[in-house]
C-alpha positions as CSV (number, residue, x, y, z in Angstrom):
1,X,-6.0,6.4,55.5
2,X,-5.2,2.9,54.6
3,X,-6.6,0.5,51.7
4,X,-8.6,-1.3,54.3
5,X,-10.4,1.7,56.2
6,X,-11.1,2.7,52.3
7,X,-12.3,-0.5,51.5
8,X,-14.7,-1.2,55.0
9,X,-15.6,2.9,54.3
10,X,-17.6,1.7,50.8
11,X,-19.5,-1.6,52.2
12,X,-18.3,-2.8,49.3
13,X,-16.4,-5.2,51.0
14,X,-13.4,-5.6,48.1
15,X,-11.8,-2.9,45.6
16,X,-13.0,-2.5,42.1
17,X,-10.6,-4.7,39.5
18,X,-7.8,-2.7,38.4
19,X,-9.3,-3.2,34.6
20,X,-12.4,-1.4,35.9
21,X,-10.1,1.2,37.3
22,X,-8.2,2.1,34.6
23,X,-11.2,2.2,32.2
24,X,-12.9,4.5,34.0
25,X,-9.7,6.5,34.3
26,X,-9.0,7.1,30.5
27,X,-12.8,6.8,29.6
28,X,-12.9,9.9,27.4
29,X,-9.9,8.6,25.4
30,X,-12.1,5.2,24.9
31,X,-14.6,7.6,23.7
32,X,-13.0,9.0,20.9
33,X,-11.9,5.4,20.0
34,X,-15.4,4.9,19.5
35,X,-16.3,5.9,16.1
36,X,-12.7,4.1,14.7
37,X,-13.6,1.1,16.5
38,X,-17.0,1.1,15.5
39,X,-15.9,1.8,11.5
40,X,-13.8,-1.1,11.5
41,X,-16.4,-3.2,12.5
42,X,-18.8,-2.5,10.2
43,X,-16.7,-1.8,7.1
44,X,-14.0,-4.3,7.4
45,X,-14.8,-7.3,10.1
46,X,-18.8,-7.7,8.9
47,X,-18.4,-8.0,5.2
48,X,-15.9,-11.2,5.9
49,X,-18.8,-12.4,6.4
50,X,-18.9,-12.8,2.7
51,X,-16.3,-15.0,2.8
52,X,-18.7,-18.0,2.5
53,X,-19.3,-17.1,-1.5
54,X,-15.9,-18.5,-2.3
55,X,-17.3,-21.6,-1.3
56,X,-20.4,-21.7,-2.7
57,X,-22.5,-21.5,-6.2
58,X,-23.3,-17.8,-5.6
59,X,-26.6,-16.9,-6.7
60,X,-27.4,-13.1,-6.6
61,X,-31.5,-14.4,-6.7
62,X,-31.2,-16.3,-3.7
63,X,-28.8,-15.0,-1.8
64,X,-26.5,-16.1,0.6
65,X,-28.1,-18.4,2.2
66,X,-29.8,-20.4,-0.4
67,X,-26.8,-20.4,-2.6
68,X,-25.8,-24.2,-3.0
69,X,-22.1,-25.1,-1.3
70,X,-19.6,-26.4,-3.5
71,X,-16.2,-26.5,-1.3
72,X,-13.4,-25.9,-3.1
73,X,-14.6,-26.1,-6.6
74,X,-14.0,-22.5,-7.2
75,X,-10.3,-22.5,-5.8
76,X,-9.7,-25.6,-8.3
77,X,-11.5,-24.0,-11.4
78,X,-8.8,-20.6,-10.4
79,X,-5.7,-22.9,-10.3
80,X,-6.6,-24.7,-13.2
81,X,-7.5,-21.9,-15.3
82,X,-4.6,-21.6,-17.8
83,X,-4.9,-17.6,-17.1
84,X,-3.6,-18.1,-13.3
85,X,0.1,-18.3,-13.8
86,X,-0.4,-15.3,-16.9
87,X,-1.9,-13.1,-14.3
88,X,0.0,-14.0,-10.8
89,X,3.3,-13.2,-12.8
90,X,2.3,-9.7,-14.0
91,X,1.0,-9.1,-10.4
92,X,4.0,-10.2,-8.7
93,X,6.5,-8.1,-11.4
94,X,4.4,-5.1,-11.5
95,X,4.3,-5.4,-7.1
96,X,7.7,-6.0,-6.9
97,X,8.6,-3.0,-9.3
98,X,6.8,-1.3,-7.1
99,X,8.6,-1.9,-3.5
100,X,12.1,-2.2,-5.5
101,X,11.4,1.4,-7.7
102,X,9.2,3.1,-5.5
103,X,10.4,3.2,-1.9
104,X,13.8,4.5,-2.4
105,X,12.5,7.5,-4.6
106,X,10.4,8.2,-1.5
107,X,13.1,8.5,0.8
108,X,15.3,9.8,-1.5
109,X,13.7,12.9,-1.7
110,X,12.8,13.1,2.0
111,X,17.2,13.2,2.7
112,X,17.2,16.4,0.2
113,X,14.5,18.3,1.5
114,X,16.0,17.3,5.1
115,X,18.9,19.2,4.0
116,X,17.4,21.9,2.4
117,X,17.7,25.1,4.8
118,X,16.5,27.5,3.3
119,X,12.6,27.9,4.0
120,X,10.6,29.0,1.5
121,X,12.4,27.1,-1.0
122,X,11.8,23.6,0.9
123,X,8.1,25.1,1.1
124,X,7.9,25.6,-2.8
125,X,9.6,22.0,-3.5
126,X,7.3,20.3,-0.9
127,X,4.9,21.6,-2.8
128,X,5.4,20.8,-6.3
129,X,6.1,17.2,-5.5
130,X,3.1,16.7,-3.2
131,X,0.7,18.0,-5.8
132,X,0.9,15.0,-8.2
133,X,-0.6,12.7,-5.6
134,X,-4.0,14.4,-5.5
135,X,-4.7,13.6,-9.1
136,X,-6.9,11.4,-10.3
137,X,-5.4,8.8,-12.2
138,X,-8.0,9.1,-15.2
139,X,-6.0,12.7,-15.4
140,X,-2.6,11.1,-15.0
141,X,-4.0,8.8,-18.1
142,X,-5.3,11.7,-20.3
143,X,-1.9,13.6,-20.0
144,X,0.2,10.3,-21.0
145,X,-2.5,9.9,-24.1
146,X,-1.7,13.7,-25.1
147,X,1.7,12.6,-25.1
148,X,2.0,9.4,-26.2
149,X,-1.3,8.6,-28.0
150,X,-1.1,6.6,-31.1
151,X,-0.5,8.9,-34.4
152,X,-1.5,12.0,-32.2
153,X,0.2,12.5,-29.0
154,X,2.1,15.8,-28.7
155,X,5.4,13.3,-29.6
156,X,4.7,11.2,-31.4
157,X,3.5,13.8,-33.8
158,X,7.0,15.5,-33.1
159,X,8.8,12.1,-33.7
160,X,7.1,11.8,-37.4
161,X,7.5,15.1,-38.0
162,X,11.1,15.1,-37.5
163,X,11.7,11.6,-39.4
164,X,12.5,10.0,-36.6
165,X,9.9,7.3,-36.9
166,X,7.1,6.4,-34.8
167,X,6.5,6.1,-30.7
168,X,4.9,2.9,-29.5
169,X,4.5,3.6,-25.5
170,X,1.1,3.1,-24.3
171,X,0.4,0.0,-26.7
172,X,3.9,-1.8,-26.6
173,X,3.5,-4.7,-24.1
174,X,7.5,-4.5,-23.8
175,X,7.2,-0.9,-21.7
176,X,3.7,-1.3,-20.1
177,X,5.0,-1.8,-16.6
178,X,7.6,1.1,-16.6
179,X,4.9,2.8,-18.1
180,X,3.3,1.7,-14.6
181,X,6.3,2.4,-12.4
182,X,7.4,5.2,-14.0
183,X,4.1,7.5,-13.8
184,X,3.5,5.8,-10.0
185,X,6.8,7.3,-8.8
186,X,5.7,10.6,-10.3
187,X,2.9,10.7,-8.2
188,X,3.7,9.2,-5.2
189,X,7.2,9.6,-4.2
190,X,6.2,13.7,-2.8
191,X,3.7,12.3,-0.6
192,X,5.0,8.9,0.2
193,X,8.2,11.1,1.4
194,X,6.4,12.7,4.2
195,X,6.5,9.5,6.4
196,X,10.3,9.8,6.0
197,X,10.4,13.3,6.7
198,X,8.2,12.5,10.0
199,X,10.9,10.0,10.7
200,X,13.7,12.5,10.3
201,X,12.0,15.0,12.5
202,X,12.4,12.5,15.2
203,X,16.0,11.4,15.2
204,X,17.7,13.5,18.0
205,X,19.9,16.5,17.2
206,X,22.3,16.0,20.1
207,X,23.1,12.6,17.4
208,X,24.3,15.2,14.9
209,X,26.3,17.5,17.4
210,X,28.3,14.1,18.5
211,X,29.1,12.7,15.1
212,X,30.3,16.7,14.4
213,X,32.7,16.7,17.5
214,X,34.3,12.9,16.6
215,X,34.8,14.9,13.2
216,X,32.3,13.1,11.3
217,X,30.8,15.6,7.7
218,X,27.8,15.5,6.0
219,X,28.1,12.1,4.1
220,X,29.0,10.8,7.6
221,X,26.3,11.9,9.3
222,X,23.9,11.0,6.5
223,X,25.2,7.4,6.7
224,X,26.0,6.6,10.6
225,X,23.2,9.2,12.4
226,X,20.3,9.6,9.5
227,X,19.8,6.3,7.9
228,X,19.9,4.2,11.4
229,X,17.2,6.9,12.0
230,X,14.6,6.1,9.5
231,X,16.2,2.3,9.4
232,X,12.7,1.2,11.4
233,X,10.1,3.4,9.3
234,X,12.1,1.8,6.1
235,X,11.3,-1.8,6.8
236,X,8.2,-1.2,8.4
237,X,6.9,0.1,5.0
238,X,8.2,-2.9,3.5
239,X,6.5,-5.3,5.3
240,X,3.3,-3.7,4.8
241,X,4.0,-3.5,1.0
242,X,4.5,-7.5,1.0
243,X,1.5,-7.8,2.7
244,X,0.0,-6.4,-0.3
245,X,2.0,-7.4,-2.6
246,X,-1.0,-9.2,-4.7
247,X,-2.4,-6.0,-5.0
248,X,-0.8,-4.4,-7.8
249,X,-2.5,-0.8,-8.0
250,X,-6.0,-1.9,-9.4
251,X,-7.0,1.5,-10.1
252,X,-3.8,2.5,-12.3
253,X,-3.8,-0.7,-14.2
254,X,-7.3,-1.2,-15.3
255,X,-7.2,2.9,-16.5
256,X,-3.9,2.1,-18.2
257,X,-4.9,-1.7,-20.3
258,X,-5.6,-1.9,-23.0
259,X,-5.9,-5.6,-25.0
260,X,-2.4,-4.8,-26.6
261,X,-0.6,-5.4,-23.4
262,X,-3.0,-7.7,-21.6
263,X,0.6,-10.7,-21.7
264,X,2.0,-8.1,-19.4
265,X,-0.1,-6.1,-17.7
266,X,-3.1,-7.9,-16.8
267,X,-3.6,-8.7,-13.0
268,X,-5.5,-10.5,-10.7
269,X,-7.3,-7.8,-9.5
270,X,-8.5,-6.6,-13.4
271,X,-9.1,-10.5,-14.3
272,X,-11.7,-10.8,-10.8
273,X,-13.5,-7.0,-11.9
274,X,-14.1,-8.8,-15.6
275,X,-15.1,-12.0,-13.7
276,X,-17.2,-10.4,-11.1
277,X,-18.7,-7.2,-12.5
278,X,-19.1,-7.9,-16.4
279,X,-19.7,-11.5,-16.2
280,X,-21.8,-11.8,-12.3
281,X,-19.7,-14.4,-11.5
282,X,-19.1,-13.5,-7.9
283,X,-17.8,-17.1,-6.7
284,X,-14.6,-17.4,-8.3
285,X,-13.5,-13.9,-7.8
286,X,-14.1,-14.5,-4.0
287,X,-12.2,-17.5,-3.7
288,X,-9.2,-15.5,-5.4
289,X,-9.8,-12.6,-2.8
290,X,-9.5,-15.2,-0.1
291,X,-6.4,-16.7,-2.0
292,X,-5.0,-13.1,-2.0
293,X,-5.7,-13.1,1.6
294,X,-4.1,-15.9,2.8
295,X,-0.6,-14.9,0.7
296,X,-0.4,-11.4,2.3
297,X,-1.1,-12.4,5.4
298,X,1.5,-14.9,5.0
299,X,4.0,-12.6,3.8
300,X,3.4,-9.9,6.5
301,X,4.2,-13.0,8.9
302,X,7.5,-13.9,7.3
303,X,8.8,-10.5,6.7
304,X,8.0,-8.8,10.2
305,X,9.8,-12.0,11.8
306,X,13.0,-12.0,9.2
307,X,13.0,-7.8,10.3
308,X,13.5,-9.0,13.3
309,X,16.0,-11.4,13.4
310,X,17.9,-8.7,11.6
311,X,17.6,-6.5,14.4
312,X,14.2,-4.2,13.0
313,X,11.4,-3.2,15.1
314,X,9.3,-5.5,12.9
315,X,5.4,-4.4,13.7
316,X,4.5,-5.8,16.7
């Protein structure tokens, strides 16, 4: 039966638009989008609503709405503030430690459990590694203080003991961020590997039969079949990391500072929760949200279009 006998056999007089069609086709799946879609919405697109408090007088009293504008006062008062270039350097070092110190760890350890074969051994490695992430960084704390605290830590204690003199980690400003990096890779490098590992699980296997036939080892393989394979999944994390690279671990850093080390390792991020939260000055830590904003989204911009002019995937 043709399109038109179809068409005249409804009354309808014209077909339903193929959006209407293809809705109704994968409905269910639009379903289960539902309660992602609906999440976003009210945890991430309403509250930029709040926005507006960067450019006003925030008053918690009155509100929103009967707070008095002030335009870019509070984006002058943050640039001005002889703090600003203090903090954005220790947030920019500490980020950048991150991406440079962190990401190869990650995959690293993802190309040696690759090539472990045999089972329960990759099992019991997997496991040891991934178990650091699920602690709490107030417990990551607490086990560097038993260490490392001050005239009591396990060694220090075993440094004066032994006449060796005294340990100066979590108060010398000179090793606060590889303090930071250091006890970051610890914890993150098992998990963080299993996006590599996903990766790995997808390159194709007929890759590694060819290379073997044109003679190619291990190494070779490793370098012309593996890498290419997780080249994609390796700069996409990168540009998401640049995207937030203003955001240097909030929660490890404010558990970590203490006024000792505050040249090097206070951020943005623990400046705004003293501005905001102990002081109720709300304005001035939303303008340097929206400044933090603005940079990452930049940065995502620039680094998925250099990925790509270098031949990546980039993210769209």
């Amino acid at each position: 039966m043709s399109e038109a006998a179809v068409t005249a056999g409804t009354g309808a007089g014209r077909t339903k638009p193929k959006w209407s069609r293809t809705f109704w086709r994968y409905r269910w799946l639009y379903f289960f989008m539902l309660p992602g879609i609906i999440y976003y919405i009210v945890y991430h697109y309403v509250p930029m609503f709040g926005l507006v408090v960067a450019f006003q007088d925030y008053n918690l009293m009155k509100g929103i709405s009967g707070s008095p504008w002030v335009g870019l006062d509070n984006f002058r008062e943050v640039f001005n503030s002889p703090d600003f270039p203090v903090l954005m350097k220790n947030t920019v070092l500490i980020s950048l430690y991150r991406i440079v110190f962190n990401m190869l760890p990650d995959l690293l350890l993802a190309l040696m459990l690759n090539e472990i074969r045999v089972r329960w051994f990759k099992k019991t490695i997997q496991t040891l590694t991934y178990g650091p992430h699920f602690i709490s960084w107030i417990i990551v704390y607490g086990i560097m203080f038993s260490f490392f605290a001050p005239g009591s830590g396990l060694v220090t204690t075993f440094f004066r003991d032994m006449g060796w003199g005294s340990v100066d980690v979590l108060t010398n400003s000179d090793l606060f961020r590889s303090l930071l990096v250091s006890t970051d890779i610890w914890k993150s490098t098992g998990y963080g590997a299993i996006i590599y590992l996903a990766a790995l699980a997808g390159i194709n296997g007929e890759q590694y039969e060819a290379a073997a036939m044109d003679g190619a080892g291990r190494w070779r393989q490793l370098w012309h079949v593996t890498l290419p394979g997780v080249r994609d999944v390796f700069m996409l994390l990168v540009i998401l990391r640049l995207g937030s690279i203003l955001d240097a671990g909030f929660e490890q850093v404010y558990i970590f500072l203490n006024v000792r080390v505050y040249d090097t390792g206070d951020i943005l991020d623990t400046w705004i929760f003293r501005r905001g939260i102990e002081q109720m000055d709300f304005s001035v830590p939303a303008a340097v949200g929206v400044f933090k904003s603005v940079i990452g989204f930049t940065l995502v911009l620039g680094a998925n279009k250099l990925a790509k002019r270098f031949g990546g995937s980039g993210i769209w």
